[in-house]
gemmi code that builds the backbone of each chain (N, CA, C; Angstrom):
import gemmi

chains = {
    "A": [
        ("UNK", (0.846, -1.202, 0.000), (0.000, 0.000, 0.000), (0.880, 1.250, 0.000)),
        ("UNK", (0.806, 1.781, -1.061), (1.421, 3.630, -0.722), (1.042, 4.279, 0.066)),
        ("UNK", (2.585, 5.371, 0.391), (1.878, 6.502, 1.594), (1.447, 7.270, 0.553)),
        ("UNK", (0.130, 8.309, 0.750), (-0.419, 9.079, 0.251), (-0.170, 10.534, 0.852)),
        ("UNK", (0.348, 11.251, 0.545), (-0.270, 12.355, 1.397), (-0.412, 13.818, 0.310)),
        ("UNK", (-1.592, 14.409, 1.097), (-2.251, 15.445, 0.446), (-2.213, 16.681, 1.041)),
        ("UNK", (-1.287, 17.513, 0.313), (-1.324, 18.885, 0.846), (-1.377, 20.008, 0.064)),
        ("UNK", (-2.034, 21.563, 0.132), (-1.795, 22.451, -0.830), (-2.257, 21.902, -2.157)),
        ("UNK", (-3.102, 21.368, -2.150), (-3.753, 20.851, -3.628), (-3.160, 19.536, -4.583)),
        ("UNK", (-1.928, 19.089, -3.758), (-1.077, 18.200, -4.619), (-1.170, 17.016, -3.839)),
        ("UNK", (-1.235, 15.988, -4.515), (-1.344, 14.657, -3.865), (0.138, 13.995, -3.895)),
        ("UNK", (0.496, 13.679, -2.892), (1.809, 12.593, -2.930), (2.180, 11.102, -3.042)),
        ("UNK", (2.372, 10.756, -3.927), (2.298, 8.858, -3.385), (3.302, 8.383, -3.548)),
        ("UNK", (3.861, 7.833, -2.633), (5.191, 7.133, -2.314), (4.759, 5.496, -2.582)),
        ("UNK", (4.897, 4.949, -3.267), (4.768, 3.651, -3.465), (5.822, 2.825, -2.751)),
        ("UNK", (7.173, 3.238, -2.357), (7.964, 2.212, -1.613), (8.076, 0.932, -1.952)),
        ("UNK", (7.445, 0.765, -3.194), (8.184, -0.615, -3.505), (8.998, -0.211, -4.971)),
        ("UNK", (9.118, -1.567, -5.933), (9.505, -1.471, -7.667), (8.140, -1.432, -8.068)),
        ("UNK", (8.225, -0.610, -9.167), (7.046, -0.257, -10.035), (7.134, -1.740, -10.727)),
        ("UNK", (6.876, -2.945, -10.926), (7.416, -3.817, -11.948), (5.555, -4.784, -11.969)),
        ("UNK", (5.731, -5.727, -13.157), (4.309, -6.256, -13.618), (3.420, -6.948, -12.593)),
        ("UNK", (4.227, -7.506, -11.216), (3.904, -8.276, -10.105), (3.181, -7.145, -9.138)),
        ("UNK", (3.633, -5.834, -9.330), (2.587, -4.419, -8.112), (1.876, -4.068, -9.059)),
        ("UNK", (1.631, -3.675, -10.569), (0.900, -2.967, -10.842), (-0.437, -2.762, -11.319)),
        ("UNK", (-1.201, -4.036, -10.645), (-2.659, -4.119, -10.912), (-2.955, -3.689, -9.643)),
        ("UNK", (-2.004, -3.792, -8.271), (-2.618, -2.953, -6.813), (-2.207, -1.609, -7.135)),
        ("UNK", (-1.326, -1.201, -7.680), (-0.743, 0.302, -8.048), (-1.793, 1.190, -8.662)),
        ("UNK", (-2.490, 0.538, -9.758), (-3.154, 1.005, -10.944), (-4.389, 1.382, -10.195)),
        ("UNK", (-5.053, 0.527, -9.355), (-6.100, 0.342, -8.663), (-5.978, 1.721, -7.771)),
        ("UNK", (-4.768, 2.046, -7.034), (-4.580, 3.235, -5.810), (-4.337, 4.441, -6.540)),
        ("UNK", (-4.280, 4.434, -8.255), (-3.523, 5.659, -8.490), (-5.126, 5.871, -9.423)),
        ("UNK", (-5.594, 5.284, -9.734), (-7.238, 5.306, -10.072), (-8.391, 5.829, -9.120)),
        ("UNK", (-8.121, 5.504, -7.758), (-9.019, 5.785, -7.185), (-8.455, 7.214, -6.584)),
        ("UNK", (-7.519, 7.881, -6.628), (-6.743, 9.497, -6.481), (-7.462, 10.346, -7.286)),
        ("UNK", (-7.388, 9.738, -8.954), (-7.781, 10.343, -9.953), (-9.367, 10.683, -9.908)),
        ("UNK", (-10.253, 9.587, -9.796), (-11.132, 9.454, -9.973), (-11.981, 10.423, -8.685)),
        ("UNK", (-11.420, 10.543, -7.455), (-11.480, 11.345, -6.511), (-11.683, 12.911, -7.182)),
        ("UNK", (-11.257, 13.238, -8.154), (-10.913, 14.822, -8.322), (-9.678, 15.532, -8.167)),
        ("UNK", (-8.559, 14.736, -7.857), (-6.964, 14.964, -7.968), (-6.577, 15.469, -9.038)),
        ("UNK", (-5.898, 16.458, -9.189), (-5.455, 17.116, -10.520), (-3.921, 17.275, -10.572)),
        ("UNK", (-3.429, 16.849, -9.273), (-1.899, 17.379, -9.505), (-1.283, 16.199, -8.588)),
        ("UNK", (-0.722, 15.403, -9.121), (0.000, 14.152, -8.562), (1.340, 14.123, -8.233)),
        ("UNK", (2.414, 13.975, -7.174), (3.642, 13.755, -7.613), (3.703, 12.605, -6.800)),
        ("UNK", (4.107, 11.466, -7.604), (4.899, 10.296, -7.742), (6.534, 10.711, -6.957)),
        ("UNK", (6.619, 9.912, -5.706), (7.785, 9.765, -4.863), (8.302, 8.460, -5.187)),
        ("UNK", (9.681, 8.949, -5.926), (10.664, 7.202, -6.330), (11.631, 7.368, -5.189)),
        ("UNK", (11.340, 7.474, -4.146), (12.649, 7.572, -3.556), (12.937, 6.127, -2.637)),
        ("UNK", (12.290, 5.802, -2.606), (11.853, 4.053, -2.006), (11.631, 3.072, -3.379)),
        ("UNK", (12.114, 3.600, -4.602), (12.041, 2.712, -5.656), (12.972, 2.591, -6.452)),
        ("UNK", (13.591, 1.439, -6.579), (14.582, 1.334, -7.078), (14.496, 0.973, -8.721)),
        ("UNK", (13.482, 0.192, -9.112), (13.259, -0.259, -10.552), (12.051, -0.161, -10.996)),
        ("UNK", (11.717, -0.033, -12.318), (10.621, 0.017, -13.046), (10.406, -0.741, -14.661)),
        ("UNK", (10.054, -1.730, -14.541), (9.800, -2.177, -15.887), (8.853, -1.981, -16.595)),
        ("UNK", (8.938, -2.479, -18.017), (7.865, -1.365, -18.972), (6.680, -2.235, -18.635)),
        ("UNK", (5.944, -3.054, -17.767), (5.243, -3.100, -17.482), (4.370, -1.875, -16.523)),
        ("UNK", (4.966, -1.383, -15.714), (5.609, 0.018, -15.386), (5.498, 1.585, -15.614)),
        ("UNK", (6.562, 0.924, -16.876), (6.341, 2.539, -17.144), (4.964, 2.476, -18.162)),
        ("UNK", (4.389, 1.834, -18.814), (2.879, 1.622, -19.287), (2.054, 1.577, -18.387)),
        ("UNK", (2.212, 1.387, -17.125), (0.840, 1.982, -16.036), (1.347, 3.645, -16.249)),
        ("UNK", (2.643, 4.375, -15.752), (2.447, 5.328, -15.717), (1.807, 6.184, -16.663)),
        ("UNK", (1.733, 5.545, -18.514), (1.404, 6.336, -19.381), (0.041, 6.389, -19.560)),
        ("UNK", (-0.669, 5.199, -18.567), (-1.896, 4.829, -18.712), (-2.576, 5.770, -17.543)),
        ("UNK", (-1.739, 6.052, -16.088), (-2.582, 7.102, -15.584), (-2.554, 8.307, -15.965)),
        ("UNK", (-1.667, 8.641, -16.844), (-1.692, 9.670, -17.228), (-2.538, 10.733, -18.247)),
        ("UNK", (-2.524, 9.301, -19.077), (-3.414, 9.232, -20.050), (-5.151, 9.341, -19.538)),
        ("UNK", (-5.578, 8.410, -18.177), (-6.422, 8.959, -17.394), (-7.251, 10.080, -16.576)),
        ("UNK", (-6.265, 10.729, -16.080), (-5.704, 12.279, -15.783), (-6.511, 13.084, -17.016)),
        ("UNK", (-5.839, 12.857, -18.228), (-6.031, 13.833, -19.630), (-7.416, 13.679, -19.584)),
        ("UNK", (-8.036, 12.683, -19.688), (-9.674, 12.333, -20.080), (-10.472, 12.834, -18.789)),
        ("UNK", (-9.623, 12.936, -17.602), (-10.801, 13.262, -16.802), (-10.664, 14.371, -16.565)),
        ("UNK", (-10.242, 15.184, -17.427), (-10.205, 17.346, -17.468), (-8.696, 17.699, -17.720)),
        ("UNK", (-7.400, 16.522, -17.518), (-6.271, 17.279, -17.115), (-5.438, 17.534, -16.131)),
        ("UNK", (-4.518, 17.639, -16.189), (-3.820, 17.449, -14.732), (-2.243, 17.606, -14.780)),
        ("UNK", (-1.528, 17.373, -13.982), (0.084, 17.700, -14.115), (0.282, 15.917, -13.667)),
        ("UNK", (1.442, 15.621, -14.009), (1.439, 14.455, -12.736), (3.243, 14.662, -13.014)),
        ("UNK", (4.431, 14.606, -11.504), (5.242, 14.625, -11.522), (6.623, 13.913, -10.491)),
        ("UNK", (7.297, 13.004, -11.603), (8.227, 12.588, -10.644), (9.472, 12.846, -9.879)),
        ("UNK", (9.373, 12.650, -8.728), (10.372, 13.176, -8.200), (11.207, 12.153, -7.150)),
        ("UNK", (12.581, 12.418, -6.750), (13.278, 11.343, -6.261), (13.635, 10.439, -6.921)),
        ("UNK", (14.368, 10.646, -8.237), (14.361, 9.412, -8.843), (16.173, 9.028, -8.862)),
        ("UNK", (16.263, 7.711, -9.026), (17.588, 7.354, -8.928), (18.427, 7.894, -10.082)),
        ("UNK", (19.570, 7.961, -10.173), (20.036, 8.471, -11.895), (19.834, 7.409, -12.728)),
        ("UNK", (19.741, 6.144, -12.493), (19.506, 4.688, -13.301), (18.600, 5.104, -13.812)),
        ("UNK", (17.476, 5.444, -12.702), (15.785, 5.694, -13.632), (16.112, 7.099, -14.416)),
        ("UNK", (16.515, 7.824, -13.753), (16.024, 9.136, -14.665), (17.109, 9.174, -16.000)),
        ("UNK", (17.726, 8.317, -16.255), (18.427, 8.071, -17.522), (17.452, 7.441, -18.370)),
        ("UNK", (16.794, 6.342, -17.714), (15.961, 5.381, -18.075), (14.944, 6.140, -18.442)),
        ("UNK", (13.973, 7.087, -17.798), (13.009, 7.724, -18.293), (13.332, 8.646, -19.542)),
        ("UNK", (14.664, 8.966, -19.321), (15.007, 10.272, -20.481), (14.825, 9.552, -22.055)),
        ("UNK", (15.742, 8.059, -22.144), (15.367, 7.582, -23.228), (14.788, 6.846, -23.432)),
        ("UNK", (13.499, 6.337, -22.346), (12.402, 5.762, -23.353), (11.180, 7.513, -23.718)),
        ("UNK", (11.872, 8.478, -23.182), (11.280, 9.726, -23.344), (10.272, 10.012, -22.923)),
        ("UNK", (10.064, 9.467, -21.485), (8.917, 9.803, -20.249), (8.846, 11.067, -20.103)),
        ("UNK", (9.942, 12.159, -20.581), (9.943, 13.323, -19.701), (9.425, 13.780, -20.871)),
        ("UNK", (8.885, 13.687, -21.983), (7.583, 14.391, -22.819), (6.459, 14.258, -21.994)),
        ("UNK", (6.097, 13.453, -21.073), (4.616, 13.288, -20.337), (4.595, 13.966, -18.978)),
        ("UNK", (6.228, 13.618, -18.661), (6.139, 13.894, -17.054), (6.775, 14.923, -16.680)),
        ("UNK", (6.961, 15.636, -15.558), (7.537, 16.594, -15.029), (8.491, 15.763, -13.902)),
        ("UNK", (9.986, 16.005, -14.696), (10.523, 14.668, -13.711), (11.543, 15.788, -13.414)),
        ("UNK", (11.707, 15.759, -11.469), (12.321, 16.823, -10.703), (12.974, 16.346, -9.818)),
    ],
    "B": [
        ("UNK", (5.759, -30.647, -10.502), (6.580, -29.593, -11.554), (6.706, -28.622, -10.204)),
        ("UNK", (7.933, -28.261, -10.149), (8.368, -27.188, -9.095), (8.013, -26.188, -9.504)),
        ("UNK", (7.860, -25.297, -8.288), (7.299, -23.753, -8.883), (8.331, -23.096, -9.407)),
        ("UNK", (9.206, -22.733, -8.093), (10.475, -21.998, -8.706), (11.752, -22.990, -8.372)),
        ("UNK", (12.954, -22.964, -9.163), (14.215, -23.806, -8.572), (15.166, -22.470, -8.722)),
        ("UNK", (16.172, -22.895, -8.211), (17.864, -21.976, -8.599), (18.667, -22.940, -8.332)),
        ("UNK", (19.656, -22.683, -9.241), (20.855, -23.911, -9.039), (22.158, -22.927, -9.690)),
        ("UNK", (23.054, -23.206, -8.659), (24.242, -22.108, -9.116), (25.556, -22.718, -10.133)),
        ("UNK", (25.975, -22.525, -11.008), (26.431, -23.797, -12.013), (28.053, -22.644, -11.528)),
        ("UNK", (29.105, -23.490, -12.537), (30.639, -22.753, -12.156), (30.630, -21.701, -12.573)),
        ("UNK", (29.887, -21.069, -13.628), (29.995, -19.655, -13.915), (28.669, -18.823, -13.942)),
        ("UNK", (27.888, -19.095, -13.026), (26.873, -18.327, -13.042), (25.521, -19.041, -12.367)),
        ("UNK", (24.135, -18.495, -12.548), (22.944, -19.342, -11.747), (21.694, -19.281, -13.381)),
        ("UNK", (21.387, -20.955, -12.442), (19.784, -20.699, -13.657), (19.126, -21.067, -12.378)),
        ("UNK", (18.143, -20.232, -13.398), (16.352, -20.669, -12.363), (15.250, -20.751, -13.672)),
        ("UNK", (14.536, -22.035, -12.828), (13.153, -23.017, -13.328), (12.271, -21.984, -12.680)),
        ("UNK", (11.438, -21.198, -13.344), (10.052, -21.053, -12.988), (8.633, -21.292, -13.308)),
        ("UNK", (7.614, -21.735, -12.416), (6.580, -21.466, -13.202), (6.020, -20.052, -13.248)),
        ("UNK", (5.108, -19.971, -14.557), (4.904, -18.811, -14.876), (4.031, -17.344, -14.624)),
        ("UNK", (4.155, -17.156, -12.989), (3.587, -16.232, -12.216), (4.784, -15.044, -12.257)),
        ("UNK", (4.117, -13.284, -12.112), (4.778, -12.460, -12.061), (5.333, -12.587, -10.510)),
        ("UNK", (5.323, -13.163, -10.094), (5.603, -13.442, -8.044), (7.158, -13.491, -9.035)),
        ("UNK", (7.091, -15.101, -9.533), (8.358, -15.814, -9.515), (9.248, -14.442, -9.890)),
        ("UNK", (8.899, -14.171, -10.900), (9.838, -13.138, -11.483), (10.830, -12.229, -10.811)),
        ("UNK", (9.762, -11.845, -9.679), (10.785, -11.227, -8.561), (11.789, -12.084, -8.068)),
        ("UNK", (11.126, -13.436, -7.531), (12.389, -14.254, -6.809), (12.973, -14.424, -8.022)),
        ("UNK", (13.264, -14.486, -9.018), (14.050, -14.931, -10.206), (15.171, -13.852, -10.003)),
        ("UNK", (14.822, -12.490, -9.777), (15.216, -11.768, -9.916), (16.458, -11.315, -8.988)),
        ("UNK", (15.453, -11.460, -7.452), (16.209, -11.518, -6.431), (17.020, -12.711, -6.298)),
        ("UNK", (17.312, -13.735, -7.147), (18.527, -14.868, -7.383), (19.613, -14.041, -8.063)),
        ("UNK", (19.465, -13.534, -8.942), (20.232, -12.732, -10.096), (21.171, -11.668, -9.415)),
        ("UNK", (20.342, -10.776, -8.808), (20.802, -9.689, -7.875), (21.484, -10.184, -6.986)),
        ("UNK", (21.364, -11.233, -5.887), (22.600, -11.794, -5.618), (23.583, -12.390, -6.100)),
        ("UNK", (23.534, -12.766, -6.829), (24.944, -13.664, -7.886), (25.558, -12.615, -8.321)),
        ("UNK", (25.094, -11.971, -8.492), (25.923, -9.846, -9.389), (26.618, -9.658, -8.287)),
        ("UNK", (25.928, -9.469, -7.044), (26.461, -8.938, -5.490), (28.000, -9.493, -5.382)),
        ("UNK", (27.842, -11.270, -5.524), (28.799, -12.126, -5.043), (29.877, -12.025, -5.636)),
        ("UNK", (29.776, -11.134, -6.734), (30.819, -10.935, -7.821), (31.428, -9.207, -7.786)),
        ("UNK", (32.374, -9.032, -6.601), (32.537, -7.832, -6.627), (33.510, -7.079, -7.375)),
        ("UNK", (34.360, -7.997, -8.260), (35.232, -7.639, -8.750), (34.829, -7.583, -10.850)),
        ("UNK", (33.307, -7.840, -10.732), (32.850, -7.416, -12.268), (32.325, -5.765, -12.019)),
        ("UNK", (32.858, -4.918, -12.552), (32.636, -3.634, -13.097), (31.348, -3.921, -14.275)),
        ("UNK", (30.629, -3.598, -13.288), (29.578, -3.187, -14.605), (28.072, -2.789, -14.238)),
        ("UNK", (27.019, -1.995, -14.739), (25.868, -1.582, -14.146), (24.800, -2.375, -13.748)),
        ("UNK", (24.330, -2.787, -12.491), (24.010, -3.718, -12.530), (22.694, -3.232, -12.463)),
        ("UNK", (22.253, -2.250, -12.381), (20.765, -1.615, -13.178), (20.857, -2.141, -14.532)),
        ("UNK", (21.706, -2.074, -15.234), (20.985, -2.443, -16.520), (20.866, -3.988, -16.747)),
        ("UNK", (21.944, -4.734, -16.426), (21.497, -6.058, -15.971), (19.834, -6.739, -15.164)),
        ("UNK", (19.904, -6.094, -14.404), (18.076, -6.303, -13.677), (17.270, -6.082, -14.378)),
        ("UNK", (17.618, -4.938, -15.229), (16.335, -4.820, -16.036), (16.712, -5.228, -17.752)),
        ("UNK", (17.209, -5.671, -17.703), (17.176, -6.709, -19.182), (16.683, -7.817, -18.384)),
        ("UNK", (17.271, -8.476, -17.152), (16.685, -9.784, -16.905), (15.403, -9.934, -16.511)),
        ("UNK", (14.650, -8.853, -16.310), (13.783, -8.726, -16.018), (12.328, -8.723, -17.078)),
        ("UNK", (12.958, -7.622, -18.142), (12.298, -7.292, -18.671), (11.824, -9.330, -20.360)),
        ("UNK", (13.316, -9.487, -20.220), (13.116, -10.772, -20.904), (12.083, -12.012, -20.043)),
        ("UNK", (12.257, -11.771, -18.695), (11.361, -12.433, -18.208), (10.052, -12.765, -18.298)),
        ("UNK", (9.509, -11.056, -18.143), (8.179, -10.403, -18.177), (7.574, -10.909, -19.836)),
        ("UNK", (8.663, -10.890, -20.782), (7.996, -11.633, -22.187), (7.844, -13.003, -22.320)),
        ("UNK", (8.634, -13.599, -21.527), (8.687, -15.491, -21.784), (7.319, -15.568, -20.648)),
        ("UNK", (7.064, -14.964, -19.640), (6.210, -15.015, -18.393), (4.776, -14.545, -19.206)),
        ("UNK", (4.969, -13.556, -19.470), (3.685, -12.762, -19.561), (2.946, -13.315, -20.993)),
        ("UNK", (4.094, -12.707, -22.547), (3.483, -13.171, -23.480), (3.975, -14.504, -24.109)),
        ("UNK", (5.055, -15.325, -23.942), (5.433, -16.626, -24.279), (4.679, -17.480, -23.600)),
        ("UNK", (4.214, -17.777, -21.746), (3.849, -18.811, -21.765), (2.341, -18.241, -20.831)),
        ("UNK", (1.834, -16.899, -21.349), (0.563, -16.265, -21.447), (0.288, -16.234, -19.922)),
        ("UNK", (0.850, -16.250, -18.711), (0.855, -16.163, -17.338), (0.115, -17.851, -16.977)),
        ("UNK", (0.661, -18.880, -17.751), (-0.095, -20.306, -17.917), (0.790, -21.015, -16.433)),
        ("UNK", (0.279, -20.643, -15.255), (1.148, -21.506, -14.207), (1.771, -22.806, -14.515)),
        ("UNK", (0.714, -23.396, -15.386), (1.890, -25.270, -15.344), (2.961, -24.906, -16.247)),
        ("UNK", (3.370, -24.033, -16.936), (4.199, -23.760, -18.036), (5.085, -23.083, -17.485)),
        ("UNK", (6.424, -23.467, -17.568), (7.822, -23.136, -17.470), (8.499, -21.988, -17.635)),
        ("UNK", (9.495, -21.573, -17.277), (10.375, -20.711, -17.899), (11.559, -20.929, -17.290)),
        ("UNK", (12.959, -20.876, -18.108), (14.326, -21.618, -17.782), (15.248, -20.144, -17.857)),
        ("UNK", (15.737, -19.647, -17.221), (16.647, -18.714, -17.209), (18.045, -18.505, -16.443)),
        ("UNK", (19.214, -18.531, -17.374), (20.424, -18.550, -16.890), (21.160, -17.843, -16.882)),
        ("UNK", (22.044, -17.548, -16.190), (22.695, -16.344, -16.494), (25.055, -16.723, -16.369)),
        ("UNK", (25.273, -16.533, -17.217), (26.707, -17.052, -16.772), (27.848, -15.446, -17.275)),
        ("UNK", (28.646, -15.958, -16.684), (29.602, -14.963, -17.086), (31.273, -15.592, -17.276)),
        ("UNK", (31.531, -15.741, -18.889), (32.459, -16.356, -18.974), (34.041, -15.449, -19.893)),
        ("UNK", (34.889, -15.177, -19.429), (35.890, -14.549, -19.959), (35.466, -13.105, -20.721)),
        ("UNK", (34.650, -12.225, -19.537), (34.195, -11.008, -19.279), (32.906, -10.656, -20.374)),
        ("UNK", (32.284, -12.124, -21.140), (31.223, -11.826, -21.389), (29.919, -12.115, -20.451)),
        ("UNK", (29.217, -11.877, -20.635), (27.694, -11.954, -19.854), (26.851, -12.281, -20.610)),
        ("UNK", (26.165, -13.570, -20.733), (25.088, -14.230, -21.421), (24.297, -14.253, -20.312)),
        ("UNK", (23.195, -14.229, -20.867), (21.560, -14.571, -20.274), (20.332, -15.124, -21.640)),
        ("UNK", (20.313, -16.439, -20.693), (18.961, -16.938, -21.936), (18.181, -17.227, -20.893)),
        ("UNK", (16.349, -16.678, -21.451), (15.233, -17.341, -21.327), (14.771, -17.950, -22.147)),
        ("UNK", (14.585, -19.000, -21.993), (13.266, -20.262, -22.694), (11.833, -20.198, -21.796)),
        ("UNK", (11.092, -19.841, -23.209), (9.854, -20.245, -22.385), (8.997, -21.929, -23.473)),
        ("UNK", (8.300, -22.055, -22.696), (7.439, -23.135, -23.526), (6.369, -22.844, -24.459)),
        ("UNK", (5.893, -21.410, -24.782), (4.830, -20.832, -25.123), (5.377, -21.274, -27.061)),
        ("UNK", (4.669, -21.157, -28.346), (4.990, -21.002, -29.345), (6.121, -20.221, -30.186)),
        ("UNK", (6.443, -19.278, -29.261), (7.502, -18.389, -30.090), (6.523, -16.999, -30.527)),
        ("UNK", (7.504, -16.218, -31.486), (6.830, -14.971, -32.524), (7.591, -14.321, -33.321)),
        ("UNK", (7.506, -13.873, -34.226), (7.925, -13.214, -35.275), (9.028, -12.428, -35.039)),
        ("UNK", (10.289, -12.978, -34.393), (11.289, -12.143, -33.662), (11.914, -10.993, -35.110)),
        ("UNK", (11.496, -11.811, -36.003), (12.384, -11.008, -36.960), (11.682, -9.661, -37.239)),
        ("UNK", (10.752, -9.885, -37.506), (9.527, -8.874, -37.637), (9.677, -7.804, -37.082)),
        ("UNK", (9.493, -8.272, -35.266), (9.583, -7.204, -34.299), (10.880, -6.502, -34.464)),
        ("UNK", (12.184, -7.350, -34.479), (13.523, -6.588, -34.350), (13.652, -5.146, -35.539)),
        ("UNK", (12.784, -5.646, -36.406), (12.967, -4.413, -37.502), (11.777, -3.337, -37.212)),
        ("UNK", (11.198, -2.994, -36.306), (10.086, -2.300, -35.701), (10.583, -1.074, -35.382)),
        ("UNK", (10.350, 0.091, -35.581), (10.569, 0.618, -34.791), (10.408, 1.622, -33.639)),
        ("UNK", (11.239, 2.215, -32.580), (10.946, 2.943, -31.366), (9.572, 2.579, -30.812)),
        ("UNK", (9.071, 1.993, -29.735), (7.768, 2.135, -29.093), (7.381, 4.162, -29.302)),
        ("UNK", (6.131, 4.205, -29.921), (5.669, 5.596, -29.455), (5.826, 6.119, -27.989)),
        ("UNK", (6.205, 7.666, -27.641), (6.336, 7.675, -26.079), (5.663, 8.085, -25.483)),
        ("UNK", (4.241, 8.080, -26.249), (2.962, 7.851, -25.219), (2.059, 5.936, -25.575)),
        ("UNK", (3.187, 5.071, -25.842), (2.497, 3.703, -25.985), (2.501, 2.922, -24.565)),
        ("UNK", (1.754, 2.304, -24.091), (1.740, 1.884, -22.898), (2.443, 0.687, -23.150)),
        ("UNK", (2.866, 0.065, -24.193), (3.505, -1.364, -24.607), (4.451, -1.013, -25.444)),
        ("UNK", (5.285, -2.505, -25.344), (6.076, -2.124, -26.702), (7.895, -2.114, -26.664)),
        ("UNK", (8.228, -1.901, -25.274), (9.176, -0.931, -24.837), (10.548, -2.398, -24.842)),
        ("UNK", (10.288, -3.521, -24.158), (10.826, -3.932, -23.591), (12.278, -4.500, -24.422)),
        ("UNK", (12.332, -5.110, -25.366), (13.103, -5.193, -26.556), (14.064, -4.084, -26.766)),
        ("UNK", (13.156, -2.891, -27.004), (13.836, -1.508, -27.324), (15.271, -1.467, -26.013)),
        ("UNK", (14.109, -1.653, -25.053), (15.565, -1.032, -23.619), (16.571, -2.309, -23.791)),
        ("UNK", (16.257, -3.481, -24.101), (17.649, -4.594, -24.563), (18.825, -3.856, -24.666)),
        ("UNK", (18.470, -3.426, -26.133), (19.303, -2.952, -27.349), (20.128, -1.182, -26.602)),
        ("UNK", (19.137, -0.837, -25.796), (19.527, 0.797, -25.411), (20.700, 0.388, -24.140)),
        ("UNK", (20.732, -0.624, -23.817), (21.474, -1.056, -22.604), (22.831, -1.899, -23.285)),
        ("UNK", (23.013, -1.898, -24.943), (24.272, -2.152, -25.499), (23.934, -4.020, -25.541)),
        ("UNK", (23.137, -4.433, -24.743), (22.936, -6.144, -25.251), (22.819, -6.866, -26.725)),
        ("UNK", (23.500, -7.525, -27.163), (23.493, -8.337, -28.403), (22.295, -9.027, -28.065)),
        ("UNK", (21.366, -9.184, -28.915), (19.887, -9.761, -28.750), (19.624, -11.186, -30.070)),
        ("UNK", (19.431, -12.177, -29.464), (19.203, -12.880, -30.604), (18.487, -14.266, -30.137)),
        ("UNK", (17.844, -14.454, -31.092), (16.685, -15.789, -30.492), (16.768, -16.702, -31.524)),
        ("UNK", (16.145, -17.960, -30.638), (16.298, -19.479, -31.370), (15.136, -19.306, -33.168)),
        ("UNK", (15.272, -20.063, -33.465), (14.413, -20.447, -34.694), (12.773, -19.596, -34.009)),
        ("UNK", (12.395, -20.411, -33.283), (10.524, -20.204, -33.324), (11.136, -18.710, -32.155)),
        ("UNK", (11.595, -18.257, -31.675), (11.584, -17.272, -30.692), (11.071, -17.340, -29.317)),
        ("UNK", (11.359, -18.645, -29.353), (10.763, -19.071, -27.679), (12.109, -19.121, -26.686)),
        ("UNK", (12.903, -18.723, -27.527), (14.535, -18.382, -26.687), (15.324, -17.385, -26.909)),
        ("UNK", (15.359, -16.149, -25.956), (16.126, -15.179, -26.477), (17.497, -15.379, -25.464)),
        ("UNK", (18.456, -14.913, -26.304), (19.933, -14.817, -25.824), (20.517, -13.452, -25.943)),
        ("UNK", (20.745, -12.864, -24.907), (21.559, -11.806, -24.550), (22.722, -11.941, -24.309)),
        ("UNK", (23.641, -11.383, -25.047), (25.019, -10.973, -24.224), (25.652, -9.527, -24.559)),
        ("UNK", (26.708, -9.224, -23.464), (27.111, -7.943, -23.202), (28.760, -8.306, -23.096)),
        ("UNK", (29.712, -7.780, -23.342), (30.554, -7.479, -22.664), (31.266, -6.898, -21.440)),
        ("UNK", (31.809, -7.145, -20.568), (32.209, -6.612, -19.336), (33.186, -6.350, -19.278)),
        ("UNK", (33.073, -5.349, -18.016), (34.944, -5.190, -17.459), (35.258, -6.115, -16.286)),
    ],
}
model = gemmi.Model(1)
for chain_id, residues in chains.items():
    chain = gemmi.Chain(chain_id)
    for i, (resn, *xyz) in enumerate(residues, 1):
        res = gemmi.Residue()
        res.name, res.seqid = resn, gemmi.SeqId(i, " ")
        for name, pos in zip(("N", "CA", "C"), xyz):
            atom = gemmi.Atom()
            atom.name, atom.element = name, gemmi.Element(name[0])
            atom.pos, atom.b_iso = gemmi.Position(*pos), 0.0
            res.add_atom(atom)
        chain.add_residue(res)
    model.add_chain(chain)
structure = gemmi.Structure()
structure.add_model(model)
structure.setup_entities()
């Protein structure tokens, strides 16, 4: 289960585990029910995550893509290892995301 | 039929799984230690996890369709500073040739990717006849 926390209009979720194909039908499920809430501004905490496979990074494009349909929204990662944020640069996540 | 095995051979470990995303992790967490035990290979072992990973997630997910009685064989050795890794799965195979000439996943595709990051991580990629076996290797320091 992620920590969530909500402050100043922005939602936080620390997932603390690997983003990988074995979490992300409970992931998809917690980052759905944020959205679906009326959340407009998400930041994703990797700092308790060490890996992400494109099982993975296709949930992230899929909430995002969620986000868009339900009015719009920012969603942004932050804490990320340099492994990942190399990793995000060239499968070219940072066209979607705001990675800080 | 065992769920998961590991067996550590003279130059490296394979593991028997059946075909749940669980195993994958312990597959994984076998791998990640055998890298550990080896402190004197220079080399990223992020990109290692996630090639082994990501080849997994295809023999697991779309080779043997998440079919629990169905297998997957993955080894990993390291011999005179190369690094091989093969998965076999039992599933039919696919059009490896096809896919290899594909190109870039779109970077808003939710699929697609996993192949691509192989090749972006410098791995030689190449599979049996039907494509129910891919073989990776890398060079090391």
């Amino acid at each position: 289960m992620s920590l969530i926390e909500r402050k100043d209009g922005v939602v936080t979720i620390k997932p603390g585990i690997d983003i990988v194909a074995s979490q992300c039908e409970t992931l998809k499920q917690e980052f759905l029910e944020i959205i679906n809430s009326g959340e407009k501004k998400l930041v994703i905490d990797f700092s308790e995550t060490e890996m992400i496979d494109s099982s993975g990074i296709g949930l992230l494009i899929s909430i995002r893509n969620s986000l868009t349909n339900s009015g719009g929204g920012e969603i942004e990662l932050s804490n990320l290892s340099d492994d990942l944020h190399q990793l995000f640069k060239v499968m070219r996540l940072d066209n979607h995301f705001t990675i800080s | 039929m065992q769920d998961f095995t590991s067996t550590h051979t003279p130059n490296g470990i394979s593991c028997t799984l059946s075909s749940t995303l669980a195993n994958i992790d312990r597959a994984i967490a076998c791998f990640k230690e055998f890298l550990d035990s080896k402190p004197k290979i220079t080399v990223n072992k992020f990109e290692i996890h996630y090639a082994i990973r990501e080849a997994l997630n295809n023999a697991v997910i779309h080779g043997n369709q998440k079919n629990d009685l169905l297998q997957v064989e993955c080894t990993l050795e390291i011999n005179r500073k190369i690094l091989t890794i093969s998965v076999t799965d039992e599933g039919k195979g696919f059009d490896w040739r096809n896919q290899l000439h594909k190109k870039q996943a779109g970077s808003d595709a939710t699929s697609g990717r996993g192949l691509e990051s192989m090749f972006m991580y410098g791995f030689d990629v190449q599979f049996n006849d039907s494509g129910n076996t891919l073989y990776l290797t890398k060079k090391i320091m």
